[in-house]
N, C-alpha and C positions, 0 to 999 in steps of 0.2 A: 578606375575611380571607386567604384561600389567594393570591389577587393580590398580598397584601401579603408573605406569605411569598415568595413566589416573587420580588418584583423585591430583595426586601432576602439572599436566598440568592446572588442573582448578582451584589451590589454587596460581598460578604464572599467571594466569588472571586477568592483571589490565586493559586492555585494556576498553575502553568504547563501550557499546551496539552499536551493527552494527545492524540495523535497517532491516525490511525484503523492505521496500519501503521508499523515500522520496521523493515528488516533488520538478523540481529543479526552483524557483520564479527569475527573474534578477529584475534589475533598473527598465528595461524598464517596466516589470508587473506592479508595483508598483507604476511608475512614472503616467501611463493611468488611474490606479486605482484613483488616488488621482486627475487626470481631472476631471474623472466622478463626487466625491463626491463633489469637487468645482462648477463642472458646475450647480450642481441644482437638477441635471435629473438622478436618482439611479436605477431608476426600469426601464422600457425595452423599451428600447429609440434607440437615438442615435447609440453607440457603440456596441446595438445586431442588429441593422439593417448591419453595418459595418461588423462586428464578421460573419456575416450570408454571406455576398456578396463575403468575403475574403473566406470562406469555400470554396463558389463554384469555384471559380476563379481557388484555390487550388488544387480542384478536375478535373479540366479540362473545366468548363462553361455547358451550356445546362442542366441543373440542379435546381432546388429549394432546398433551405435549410432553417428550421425551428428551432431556437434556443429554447432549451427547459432548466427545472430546472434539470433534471435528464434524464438518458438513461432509464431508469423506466419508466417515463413519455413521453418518444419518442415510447415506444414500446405499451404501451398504446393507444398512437394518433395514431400510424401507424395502429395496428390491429380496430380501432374503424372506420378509416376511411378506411378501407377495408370494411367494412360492418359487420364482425364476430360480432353472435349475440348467443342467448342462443338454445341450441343443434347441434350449430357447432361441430368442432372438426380440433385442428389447432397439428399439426406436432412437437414435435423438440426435442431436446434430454434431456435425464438425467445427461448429464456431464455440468452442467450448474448451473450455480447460479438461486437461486429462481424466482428472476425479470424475467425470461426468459418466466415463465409458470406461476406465478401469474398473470400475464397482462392478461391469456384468461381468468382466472377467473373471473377478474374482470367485463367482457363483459356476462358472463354468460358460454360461451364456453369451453368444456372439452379438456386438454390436452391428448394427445398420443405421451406418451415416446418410445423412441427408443435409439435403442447404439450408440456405437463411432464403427468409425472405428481405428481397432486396430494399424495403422499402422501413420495414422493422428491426433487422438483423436477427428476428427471432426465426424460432424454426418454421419452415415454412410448410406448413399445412397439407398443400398439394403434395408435395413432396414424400410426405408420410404416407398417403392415404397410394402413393404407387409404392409405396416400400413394404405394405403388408403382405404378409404370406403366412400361409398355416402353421407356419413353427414360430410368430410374430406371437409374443407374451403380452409387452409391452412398451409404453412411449413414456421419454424424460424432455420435456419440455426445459428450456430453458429463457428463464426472463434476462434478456443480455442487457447490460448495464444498467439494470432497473426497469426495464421499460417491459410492460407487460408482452407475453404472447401472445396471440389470437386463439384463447382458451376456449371461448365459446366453441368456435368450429373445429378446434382441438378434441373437448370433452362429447361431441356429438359423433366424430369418426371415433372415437372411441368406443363409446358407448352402442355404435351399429355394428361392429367387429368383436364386441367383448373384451375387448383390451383393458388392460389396468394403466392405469397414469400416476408417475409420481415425476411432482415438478421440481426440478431444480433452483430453487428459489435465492440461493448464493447472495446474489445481488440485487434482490426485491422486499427490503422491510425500510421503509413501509410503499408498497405500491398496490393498484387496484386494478382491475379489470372490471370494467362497464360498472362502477362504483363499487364494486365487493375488494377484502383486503386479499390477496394473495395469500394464499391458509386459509381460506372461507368457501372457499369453490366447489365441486363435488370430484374432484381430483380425489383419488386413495389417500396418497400421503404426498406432503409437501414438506421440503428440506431446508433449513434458513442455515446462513452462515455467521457464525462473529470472530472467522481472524480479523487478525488484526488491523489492517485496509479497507472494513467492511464498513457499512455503514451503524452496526454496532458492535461493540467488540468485549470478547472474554478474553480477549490474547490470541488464544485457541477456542474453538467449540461451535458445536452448533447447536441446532433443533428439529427436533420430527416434531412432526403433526398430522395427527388424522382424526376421524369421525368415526372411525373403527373400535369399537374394544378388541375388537382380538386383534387388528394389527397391532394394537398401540400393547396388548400385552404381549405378546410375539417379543414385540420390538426391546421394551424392556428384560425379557429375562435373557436375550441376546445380548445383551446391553454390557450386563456382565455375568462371561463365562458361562450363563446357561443354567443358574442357579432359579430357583424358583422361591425363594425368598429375598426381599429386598435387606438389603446389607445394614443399612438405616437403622429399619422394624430390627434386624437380631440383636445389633451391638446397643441398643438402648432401652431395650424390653425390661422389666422389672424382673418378670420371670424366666425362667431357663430358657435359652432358646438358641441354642448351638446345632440341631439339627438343622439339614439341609438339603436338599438332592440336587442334581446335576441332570436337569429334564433336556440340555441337549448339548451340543461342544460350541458355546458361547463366543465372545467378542471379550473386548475389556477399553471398552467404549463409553465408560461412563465420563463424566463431568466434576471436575474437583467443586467444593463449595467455595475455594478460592478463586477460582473462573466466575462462579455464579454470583460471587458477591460483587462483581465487576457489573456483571450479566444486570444485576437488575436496580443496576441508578442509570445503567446504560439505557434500559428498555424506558425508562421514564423520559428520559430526552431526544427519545427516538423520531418526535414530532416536528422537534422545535431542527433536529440534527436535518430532517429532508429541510426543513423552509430553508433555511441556511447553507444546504447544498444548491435548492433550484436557485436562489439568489445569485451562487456565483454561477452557475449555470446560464443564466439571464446576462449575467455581464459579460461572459464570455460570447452568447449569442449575440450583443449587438456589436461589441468594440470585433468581430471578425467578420462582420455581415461586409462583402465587396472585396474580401480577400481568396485568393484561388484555394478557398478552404470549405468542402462539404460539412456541415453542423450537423451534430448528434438525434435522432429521429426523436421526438417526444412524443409524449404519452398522447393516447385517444382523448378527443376532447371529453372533460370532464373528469380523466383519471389522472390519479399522481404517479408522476416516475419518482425513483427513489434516487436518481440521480446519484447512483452508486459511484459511476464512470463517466465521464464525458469524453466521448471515443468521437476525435474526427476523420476525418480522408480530406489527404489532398488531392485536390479536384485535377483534371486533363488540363489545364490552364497552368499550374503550378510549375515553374523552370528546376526548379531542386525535384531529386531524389527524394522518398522517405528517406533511407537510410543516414541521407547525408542531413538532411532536414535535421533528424534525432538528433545524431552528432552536434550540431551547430547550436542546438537547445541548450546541450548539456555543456558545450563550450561558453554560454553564457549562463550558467551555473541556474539550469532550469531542469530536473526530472521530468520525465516520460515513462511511455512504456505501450507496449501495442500486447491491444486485446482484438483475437489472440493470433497468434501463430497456429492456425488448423491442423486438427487432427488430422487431415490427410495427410498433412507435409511432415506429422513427426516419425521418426523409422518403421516404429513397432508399428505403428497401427497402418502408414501406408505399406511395411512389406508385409507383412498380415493379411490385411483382407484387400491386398492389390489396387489401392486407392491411386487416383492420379486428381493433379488441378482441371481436369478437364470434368472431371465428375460432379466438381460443386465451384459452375463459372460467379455466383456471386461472394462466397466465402472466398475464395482466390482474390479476385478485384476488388475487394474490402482489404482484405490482410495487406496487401501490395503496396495500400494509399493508406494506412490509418495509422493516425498516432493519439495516445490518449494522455490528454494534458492531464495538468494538476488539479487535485477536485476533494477538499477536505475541509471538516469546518472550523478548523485552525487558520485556517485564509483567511487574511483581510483584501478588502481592496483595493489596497496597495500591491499586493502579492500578485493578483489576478492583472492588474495593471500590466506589472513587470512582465509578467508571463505571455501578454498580449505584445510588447512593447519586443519580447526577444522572439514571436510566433513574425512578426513583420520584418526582423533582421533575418531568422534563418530562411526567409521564401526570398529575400534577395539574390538575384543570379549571379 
């Protein structure tokens, strides 16, 4: 009978594909977008020097911020201008997208995985504090799905070890920890992302940020190619100014003003974009409350999650597979997507540094159960509805 319901629910499916992400673009993106390509100036002028000053403002001031083409390429410039060189060894988790722990590769420096904590998903604390050893540089926290890390006792085992911290912040604007914004903390440097699924979006791009001058100047003339004049200042100087030097073998990292004309009507809505993330967040926590469905950890009382994600696990109760679960979503024309698939489990990094699931029991037992619905402020509540209406079809056995 329940077979019978279920193949005959998916053949009364006319509905159109609900998407697992979509960014939401207004007038106003568009409108800036099409200054830029008028004004002349496309590549990293004008509206990323703006985009850049607007970030900080955002954040509170007393800050630098470095627009970059990617959060890839922020994590890059942040660990390069920390110093991490080859036989380091830099900190951070397996519950992470690849860019996390590519970037030390790239430097030469070996990654050291560690777990989540099971209660957070972030990385877990203890965990780090047995991972250090004398060729230990530093630690990449990362805030998973919005949801802050436990920075305080992060920034302390840091700061008794000498370690530098640069956080991986991807999926935390806007979010807080013990009321401070994520980029306000005494962290080195902090990374924000705006692909395009993020909670703001250039398409591509990201952001550095530190309290540093010399990181944050490091970081820019890495930025691009290692020139030690900003490209801006030469092509629009009144007077000559075609000289240049090459103070080191550079990136090409910078941020189009086309990005950034995105970048900063996007930063303005970045308030109103979390309330309207926690809202469907909120619906989906009650209309799932009594189903064999573990809900997303929320923020410490008093701090906002950025409700980047809302990442669930089906619970030991649940009769479906994940796998099959996903399947039967997308057979009712619902997007998903599981965050993530561990670093241990992908080739390079498990035949690399000889990773197994037995090294990180809760990143395993997360990955196994989690699936992460749809979470965008293009949703109405009709949407979330539907999404709740096919989460109760596909848990049928």
């Amino acid at each position: 009978m329940v077979s019978f319901i279920w193949k005959s629910t998916l053949k009364s499916n006319t509905l159109p594909f609900l998407p697992f992400a979509l960014p939401e673009i207004g007038e106003e993106e568009i409108a800036e977008v099409v200054l830029a390509l008028r004004s002349g100036w496309v590549t990293t002028g004008p509206k990323a020097k703006q985009f850049e000053s607007d970030f900080v403002d955002y954040l509170g001031g007393g800050l630098e911020a470095i627009a970059v083409n990617s959060a890839t390429a922020g994590l890059h410039l942040g660990l390069e201008a920390l110093g991490v060189g080859p036989g380091d060894e830099v900190i951070t988790t397996t519950h992470t997208f690849t860019a996390t722990a590519e970037v030390i590769r790239y430097l030469g420096a070996n990654p050291v995985f560690v777990d989540v904590d099971s209660t957070t998903l972030c990385i877990d604390v203890d965990a780090v504090a047995r991972a250090i050893t004398p060729r230990t540089k530093a630690i990449i926290p990362v805030h998973f799905a919005g949801r802050a890390a436990d920075m305080t006792r992060l920034l302390a085992l840091a700061k008794q070890h000498g370690l530098r911290v640069m956080e991986d912040a991807a999926h935390a604007l806007p979010t807080t920890c013990e009321g401070r914004l994520i980029g306000t903390l005494e962290s080195d440097i902090t990374v924000f992302s705006f692909y395009a699924n993020k909670t703001i979006t250039t398409g591509e791009g990201g952001m550095v940020v530190t309290r540093d001058p010399k990181l944050a100047k490091r970081a820019r003339v890495m930025r691009l190619h290692g020139i030690n004049r900003d490209a801006f200042d030469r092509f629009t100087s009144k007077a000559p100014s075609w000289y240049y030097e090459i103070v080191a073998p550079g990136f090409k990292y910078n941020m189009t003003d086309i990005a950034a004309s995105m970048g900063i009507h996007q930063l303005k809505k970045a308030n109103a974009f979390q309330k309207k993330r926690a809202h469907i967040a909120a619906l989906y926590d009650e209309a799932l409350t009594g189903l064999p469905i573990i809900r997303p950890p929320h923020a410490a009382l008093g701090d906002i999650h950025s409700w980047h994600l809302y990442v669930t696990q089906l619970s030991s109760d649940a009769q479906v597979p994940r796998d099959v679960f996903i399947e039967r979503m997308f057979a009712q024309g619902i997007g998903c997507s599981v965050h993530y698939i561990p670093l241990h489990l992908q080739p390079y990094w498990r035949d690399t540094y000889r990773l197994t699931p037995e090294m990180f029991p809760v990143s395993q037992r997360v990955y196994e159960r989690t699936v992460s619905l749809p979470l965008y402020t293009r949703m109405t509540d009709d949407d979330v509805a539907r999404v709740v209406l096919a989460v109760k079809m596909a848990l049928l056995d």
